[in-house]
PDB file of the backbone (N, CA, C, O) and the ligand in Angstrom, with CONECT records:
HET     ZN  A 101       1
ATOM      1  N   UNK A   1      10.079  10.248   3.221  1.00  0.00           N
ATOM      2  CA  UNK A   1      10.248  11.668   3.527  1.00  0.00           C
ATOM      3  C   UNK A   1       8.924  12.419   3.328  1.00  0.00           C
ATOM      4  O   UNK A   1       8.387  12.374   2.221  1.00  0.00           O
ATOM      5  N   UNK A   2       8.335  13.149   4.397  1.00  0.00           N
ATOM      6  CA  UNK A   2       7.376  14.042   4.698  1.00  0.00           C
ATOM      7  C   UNK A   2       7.794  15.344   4.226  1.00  0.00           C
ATOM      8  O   UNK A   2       8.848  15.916   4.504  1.00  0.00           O
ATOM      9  N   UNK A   3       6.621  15.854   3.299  1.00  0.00           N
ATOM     10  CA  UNK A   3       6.845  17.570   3.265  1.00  0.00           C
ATOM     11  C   UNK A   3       6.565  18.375   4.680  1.00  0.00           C
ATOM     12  O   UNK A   3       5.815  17.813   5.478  1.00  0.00           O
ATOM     13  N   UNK A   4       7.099  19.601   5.023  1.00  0.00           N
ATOM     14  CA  UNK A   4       7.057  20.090   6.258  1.00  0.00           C
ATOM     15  C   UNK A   4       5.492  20.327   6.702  1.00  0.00           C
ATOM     16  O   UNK A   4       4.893  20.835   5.754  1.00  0.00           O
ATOM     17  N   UNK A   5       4.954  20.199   7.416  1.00  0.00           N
ATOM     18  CA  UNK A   5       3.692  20.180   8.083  1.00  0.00           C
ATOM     19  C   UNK A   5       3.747  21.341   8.805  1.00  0.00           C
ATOM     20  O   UNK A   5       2.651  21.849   9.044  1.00  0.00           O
ATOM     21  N   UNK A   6       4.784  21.938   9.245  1.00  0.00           N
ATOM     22  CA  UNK A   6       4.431  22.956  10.697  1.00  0.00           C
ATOM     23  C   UNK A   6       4.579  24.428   9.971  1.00  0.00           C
ATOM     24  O   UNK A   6       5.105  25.298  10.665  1.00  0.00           O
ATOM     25  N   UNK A   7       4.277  24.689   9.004  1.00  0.00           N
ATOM     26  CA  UNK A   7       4.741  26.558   9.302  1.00  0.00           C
ATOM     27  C   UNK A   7       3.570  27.190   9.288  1.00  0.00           C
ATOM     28  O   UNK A   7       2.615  27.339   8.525  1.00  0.00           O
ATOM     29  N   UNK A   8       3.973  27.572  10.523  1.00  0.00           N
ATOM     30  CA  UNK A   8       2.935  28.826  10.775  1.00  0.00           C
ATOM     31  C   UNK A   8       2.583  29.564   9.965  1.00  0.00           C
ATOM     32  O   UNK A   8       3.172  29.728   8.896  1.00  0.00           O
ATOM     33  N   UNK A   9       1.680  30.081  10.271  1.00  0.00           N
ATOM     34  CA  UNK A   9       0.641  31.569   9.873  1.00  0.00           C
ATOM     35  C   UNK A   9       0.445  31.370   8.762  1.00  0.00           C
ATOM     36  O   UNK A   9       0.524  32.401   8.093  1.00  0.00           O
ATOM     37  N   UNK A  10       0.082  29.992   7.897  1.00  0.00           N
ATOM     38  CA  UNK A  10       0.070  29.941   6.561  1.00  0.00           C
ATOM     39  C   UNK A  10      -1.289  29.128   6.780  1.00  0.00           C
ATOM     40  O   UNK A  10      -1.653  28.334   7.647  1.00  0.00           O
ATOM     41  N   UNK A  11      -2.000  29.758   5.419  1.00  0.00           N
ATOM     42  CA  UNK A  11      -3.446  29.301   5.236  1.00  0.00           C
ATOM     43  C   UNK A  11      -3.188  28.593   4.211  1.00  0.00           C
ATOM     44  O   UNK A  11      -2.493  29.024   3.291  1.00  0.00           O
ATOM     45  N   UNK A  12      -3.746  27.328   4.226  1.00  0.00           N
ATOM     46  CA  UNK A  12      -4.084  26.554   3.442  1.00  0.00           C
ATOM     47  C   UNK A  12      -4.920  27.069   2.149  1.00  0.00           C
ATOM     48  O   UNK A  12      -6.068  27.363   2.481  1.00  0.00           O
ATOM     49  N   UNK A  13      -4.724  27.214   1.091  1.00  0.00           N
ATOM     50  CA  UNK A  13      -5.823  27.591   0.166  1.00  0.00           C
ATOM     51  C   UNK A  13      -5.324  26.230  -1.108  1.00  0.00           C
ATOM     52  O   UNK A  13      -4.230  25.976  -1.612  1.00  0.00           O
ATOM     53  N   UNK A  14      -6.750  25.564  -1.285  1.00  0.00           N
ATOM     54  CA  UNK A  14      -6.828  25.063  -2.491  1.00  0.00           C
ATOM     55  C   UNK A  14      -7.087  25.507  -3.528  1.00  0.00           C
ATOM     56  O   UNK A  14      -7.523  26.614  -3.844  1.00  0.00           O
ATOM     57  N   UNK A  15      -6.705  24.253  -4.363  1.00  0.00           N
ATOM     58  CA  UNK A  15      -6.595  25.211  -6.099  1.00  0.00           C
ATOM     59  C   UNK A  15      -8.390  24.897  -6.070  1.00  0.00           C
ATOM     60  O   UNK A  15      -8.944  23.886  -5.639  1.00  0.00           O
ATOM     61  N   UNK A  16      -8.958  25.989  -6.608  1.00  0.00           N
ATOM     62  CA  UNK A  16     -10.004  26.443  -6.716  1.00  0.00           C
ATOM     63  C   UNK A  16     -10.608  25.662  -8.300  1.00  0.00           C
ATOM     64  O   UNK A  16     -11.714  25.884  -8.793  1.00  0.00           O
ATOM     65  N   UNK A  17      -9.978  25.109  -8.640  1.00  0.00           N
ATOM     66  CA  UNK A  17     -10.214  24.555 -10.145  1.00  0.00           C
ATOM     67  C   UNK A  17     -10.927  23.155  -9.689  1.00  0.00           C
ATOM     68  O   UNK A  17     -10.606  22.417  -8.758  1.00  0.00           O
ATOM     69  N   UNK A  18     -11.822  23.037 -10.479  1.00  0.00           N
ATOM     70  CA  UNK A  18     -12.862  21.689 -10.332  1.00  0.00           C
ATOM     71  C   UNK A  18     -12.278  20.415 -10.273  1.00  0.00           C
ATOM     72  O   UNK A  18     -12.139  19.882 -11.375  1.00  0.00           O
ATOM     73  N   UNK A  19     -11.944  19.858  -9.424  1.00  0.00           N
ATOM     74  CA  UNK A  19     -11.164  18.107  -8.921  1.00  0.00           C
ATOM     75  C   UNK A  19     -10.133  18.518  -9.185  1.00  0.00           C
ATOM     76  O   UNK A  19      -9.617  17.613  -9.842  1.00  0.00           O
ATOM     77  N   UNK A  20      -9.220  19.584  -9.088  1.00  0.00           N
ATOM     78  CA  UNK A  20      -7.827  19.676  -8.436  1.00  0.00           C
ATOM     79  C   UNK A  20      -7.642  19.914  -6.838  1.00  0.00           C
ATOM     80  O   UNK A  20      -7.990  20.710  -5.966  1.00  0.00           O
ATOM     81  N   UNK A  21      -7.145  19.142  -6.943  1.00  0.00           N
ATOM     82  CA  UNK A  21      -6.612  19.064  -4.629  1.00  0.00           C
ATOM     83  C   UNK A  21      -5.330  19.631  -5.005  1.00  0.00           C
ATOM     84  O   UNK A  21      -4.603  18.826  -4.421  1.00  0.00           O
ATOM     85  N   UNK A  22      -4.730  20.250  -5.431  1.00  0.00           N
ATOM     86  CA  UNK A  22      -3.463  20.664  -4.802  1.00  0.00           C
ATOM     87  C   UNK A  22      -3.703  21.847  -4.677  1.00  0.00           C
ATOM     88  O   UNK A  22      -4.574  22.492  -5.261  1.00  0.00           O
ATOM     89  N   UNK A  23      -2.485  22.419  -3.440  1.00  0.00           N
ATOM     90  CA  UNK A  23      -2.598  23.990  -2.827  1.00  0.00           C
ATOM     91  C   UNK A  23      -2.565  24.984  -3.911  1.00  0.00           C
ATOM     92  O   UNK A  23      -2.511  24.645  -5.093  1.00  0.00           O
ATOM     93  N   UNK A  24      -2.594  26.106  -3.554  1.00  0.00           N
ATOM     94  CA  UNK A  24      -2.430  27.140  -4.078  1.00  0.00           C
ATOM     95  C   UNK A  24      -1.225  28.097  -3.991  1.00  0.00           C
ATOM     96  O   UNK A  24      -0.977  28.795  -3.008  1.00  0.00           O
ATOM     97  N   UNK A  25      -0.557  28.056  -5.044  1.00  0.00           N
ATOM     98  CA  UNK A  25       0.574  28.934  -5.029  1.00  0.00           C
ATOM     99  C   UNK A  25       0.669  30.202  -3.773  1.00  0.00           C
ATOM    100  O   UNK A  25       0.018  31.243  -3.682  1.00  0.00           O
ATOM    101  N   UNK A  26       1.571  29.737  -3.027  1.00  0.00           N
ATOM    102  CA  UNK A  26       1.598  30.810  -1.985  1.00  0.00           C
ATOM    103  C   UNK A  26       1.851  32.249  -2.307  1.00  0.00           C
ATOM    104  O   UNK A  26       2.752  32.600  -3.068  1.00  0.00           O
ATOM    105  N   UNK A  27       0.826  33.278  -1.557  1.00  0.00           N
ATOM    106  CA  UNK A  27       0.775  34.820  -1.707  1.00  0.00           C
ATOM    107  C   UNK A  27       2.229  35.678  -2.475  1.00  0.00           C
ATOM    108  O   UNK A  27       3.316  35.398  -1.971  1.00  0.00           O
ATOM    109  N   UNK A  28       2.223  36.545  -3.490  1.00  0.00           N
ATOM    110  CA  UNK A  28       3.432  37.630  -3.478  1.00  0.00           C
ATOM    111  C   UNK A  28       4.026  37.875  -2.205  1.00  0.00           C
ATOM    112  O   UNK A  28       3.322  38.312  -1.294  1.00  0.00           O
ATOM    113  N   UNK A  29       5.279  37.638  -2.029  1.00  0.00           N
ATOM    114  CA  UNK A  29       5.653  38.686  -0.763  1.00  0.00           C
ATOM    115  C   UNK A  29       5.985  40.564  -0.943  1.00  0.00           C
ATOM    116  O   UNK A  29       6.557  41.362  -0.201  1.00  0.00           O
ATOM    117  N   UNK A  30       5.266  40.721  -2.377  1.00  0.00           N
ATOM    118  CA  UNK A  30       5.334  42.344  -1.931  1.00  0.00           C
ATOM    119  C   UNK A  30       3.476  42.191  -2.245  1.00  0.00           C
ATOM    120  O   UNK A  30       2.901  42.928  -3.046  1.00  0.00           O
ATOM    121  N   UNK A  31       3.037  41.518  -1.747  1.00  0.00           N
ATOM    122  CA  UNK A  31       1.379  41.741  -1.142  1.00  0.00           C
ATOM    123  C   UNK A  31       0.946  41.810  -2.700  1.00  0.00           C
ATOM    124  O   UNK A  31       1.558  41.836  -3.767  1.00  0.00           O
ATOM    125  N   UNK A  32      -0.645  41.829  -2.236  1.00  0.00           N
ATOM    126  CA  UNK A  32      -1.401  42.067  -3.589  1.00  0.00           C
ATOM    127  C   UNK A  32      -2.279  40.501  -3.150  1.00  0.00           C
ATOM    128  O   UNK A  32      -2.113  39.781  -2.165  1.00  0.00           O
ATOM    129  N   UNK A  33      -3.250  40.353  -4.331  1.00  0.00           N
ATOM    130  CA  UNK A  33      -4.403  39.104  -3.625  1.00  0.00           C
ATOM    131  C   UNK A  33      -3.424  37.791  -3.675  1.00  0.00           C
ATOM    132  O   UNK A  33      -2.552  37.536  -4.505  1.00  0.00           O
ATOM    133  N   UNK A  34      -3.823  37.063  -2.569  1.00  0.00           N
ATOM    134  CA  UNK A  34      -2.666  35.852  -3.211  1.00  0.00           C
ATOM    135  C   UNK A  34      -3.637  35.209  -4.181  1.00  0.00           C
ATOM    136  O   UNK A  34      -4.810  35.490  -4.424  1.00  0.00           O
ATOM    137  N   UNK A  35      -2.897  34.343  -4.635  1.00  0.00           N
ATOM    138  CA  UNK A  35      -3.388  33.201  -5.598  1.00  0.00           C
ATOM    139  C   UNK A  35      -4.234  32.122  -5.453  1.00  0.00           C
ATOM    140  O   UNK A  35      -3.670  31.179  -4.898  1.00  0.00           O
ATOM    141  N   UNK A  36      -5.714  31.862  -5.836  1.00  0.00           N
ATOM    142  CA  UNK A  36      -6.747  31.282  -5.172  1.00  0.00           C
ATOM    143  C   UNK A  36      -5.714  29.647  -5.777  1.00  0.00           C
ATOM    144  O   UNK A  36      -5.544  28.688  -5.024  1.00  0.00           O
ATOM    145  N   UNK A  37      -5.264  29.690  -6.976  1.00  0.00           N
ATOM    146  CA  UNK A  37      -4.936  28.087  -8.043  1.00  0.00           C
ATOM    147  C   UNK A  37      -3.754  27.938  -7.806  1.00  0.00           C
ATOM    148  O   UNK A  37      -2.910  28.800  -7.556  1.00  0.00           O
ATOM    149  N   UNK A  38      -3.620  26.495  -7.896  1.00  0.00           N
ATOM    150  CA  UNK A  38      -2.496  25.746  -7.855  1.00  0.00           C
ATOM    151  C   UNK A  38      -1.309  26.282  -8.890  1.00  0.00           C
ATOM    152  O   UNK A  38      -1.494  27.428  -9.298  1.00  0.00           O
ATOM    153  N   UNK A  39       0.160  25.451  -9.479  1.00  0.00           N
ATOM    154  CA  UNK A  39       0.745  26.249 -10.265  1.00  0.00           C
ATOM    155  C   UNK A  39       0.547  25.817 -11.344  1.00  0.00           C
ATOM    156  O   UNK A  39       1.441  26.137 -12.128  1.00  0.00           O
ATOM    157  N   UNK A  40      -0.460  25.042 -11.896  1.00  0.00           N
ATOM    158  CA  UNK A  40      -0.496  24.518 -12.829  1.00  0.00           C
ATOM    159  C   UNK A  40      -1.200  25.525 -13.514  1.00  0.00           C
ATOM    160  O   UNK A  40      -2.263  25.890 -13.012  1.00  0.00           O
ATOM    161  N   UNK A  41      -0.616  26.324 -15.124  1.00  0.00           N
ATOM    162  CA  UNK A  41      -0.952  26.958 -16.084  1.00  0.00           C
ATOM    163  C   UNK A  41      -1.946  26.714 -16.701  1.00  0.00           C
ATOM    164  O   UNK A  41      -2.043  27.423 -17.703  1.00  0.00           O
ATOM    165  N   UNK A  42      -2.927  25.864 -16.529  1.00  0.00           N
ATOM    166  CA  UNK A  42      -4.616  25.479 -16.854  1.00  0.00           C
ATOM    167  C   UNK A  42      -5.101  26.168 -15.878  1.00  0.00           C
ATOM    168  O   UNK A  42      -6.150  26.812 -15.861  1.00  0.00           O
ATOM    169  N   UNK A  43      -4.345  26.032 -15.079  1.00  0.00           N
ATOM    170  CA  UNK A  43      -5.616  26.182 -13.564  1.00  0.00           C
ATOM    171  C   UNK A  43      -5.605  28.207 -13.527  1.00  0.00           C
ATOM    172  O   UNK A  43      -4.695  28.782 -12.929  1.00  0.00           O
ATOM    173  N   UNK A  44      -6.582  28.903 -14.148  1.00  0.00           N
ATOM    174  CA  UNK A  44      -7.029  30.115 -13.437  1.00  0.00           C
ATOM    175  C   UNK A  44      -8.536  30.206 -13.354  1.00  0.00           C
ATOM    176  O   UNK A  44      -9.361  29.323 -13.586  1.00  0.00           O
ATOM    177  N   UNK A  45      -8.724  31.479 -12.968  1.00  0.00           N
ATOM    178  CA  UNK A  45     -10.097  31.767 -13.253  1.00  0.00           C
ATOM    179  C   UNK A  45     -10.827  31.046 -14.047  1.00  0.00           C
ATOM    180  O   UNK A  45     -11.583  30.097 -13.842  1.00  0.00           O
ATOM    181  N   UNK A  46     -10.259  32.062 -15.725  1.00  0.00           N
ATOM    182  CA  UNK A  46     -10.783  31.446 -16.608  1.00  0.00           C
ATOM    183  C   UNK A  46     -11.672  30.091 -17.334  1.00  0.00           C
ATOM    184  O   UNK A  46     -12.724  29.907 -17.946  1.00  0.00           O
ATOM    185  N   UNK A  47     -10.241  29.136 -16.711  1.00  0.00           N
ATOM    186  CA  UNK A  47     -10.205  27.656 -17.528  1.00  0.00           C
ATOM    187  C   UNK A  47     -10.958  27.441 -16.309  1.00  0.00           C
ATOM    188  O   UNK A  47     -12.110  27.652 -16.690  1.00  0.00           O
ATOM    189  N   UNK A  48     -11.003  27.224 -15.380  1.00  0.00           N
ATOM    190  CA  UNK A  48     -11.697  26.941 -13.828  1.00  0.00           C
ATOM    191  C   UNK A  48     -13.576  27.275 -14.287  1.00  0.00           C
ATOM    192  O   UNK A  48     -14.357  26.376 -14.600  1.00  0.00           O
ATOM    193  N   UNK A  49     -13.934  28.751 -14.208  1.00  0.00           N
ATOM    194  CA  UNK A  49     -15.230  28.803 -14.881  1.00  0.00           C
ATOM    195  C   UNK A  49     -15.340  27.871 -16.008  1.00  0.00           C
ATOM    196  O   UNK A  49     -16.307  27.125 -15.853  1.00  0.00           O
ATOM    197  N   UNK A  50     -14.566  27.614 -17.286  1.00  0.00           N
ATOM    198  CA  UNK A  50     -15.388  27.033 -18.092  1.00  0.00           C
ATOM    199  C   UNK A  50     -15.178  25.230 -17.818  1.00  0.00           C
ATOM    200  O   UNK A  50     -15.753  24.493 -18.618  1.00  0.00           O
ATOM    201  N   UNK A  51     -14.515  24.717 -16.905  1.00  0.00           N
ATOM    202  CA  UNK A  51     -14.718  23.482 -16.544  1.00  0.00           C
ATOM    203  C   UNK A  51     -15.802  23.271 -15.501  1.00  0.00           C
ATOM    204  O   UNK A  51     -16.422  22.214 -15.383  1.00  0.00           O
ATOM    205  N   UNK A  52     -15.980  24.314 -14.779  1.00  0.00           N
ATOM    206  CA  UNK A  52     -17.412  24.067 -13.866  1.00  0.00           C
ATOM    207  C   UNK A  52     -18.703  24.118 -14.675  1.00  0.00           C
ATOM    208  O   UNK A  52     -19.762  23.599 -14.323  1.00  0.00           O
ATOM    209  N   UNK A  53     -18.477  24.853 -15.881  1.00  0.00           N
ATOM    210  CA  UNK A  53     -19.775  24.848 -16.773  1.00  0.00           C
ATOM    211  C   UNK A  53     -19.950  23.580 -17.426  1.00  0.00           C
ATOM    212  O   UNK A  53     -21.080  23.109 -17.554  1.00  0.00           O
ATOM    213  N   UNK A  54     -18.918  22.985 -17.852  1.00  0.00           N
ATOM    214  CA  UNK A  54     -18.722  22.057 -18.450  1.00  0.00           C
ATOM    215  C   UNK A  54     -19.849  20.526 -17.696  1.00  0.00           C
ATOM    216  O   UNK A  54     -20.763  19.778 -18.044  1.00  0.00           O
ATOM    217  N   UNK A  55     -18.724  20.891 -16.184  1.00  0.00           N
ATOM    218  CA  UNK A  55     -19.351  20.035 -15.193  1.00  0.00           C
ATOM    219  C   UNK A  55     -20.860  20.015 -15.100  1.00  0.00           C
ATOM    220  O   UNK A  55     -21.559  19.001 -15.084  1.00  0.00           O
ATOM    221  N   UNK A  56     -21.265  21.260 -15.041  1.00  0.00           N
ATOM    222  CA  UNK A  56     -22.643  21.781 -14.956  1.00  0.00           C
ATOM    223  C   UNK A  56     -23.730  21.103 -15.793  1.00  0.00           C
ATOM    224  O   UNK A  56     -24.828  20.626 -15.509  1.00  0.00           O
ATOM    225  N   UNK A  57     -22.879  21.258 -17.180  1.00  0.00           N
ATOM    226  CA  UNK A  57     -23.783  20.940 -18.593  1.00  0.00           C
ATOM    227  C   UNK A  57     -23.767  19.340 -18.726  1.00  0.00           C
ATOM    228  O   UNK A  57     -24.853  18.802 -18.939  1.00  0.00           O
ATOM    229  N   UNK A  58     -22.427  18.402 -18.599  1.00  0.00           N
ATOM    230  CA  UNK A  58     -22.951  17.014 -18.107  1.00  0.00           C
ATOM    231  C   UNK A  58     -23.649  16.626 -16.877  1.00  0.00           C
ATOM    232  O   UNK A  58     -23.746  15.399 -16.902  1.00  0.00           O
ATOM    233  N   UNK A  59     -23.958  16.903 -16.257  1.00  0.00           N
ATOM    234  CA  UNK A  59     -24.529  16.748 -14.648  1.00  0.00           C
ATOM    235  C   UNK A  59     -25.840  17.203 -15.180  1.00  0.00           C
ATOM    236  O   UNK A  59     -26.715  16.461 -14.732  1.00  0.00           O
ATOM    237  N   UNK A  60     -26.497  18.440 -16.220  1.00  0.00           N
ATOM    238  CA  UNK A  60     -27.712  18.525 -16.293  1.00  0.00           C
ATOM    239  C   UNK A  60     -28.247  17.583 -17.499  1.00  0.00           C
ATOM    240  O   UNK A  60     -29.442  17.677 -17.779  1.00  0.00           O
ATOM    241  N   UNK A  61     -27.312  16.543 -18.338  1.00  0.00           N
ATOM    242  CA  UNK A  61     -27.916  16.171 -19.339  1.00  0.00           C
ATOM    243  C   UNK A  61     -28.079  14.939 -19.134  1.00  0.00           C
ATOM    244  O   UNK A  61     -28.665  14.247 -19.967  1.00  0.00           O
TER     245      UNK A  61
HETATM  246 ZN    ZN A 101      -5.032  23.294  -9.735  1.00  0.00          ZN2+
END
């Protein structure tokens, strides 16, 4: 069994968090920004910046 592939007018947005591939919680329907992260409760802004630093700081050492 396949998840649905076809609905329209929907943008793909990935979770924005460093080596997470899954989507991003789809938009409020009473509007407002949708949600760049997946639904996983690690994944915001926040924890997202300090794992790219993280990334940053092994990659420069
Ligand atoms: Zn995520």
């Amino acid at each position: 069994m396949s998840e649905s592939e076809t609905e329209p007018e929907t943008e793909t947005v990935s979770c924005l968090y460093p080596g997470c591939e899954s989507p991003a919680v789809p938009p409020p329907k009473h509007g407002g920004p949708p949600p760049r992260y997946c639904d996983n409760e690690e994944h915001n802004a926040s924890s997202a910046y300090q794992a790219m630093k993280k990334l940053e700081e092994e990659a420069a050492s």
